[in-house]
N, C-alpha and C positions, 0 to 999 in steps of 0.2 A: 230284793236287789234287782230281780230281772223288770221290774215295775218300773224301778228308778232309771234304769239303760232305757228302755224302752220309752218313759218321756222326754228322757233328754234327746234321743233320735226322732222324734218327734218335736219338740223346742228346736232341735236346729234345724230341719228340714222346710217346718214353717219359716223360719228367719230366711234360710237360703234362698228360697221364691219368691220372697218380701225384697229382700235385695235386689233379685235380679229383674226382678217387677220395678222397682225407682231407677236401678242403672238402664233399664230400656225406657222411661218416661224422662231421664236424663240427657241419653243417645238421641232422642227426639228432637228435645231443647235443643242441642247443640247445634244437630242437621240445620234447625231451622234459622236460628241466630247465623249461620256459618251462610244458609241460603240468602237471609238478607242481607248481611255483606257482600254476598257475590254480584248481587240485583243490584245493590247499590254500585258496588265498581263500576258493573256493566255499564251501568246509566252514566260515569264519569267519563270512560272510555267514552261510550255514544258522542256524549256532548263533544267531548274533544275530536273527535274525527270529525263532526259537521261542521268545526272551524276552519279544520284543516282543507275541508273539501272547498270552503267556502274560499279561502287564502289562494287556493291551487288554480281554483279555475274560475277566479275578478281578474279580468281583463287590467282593471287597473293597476292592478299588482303586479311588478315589474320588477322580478325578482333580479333577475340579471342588473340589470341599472342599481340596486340596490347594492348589491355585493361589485359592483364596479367603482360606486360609491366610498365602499369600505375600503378600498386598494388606494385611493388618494390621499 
């Protein structure tokens, strides 16, 4: 009987380290997938800001006559 305790505590101790071994190869995946969507936002965000900066400061862009525009 103490044979049979004894490899079952052994049966799940292996398992319990096999587990926590895929949930930390799992944890990884996630960081990483979760990092490329951030990269990816960022580069959304980027691009829209250089439009904005572009809109902000063309002389030709005359924002005011625009929105005086809208008032008529």
């Amino acid at each position: 009987m103490d044979v049979f305790i004894f490899i079952v505590a052994i049966v799940f101790i292996a398992n319990y380290f096999s587990y926590k071994k895929e949930m930390a190869k799992l944890g990884t995946k996630v960081d990483h997938v979760e990092d490329n969507a951030t990269q990816k936002e960022l580069e959304n965000i980027k691009q829209r800001l250089i439009v904005l900066e572009r809109i902000v400061t063309d002389k030709q862009y005359d924002l005011n006559s625009q929105l005086s525009d809208l008032d008529k």
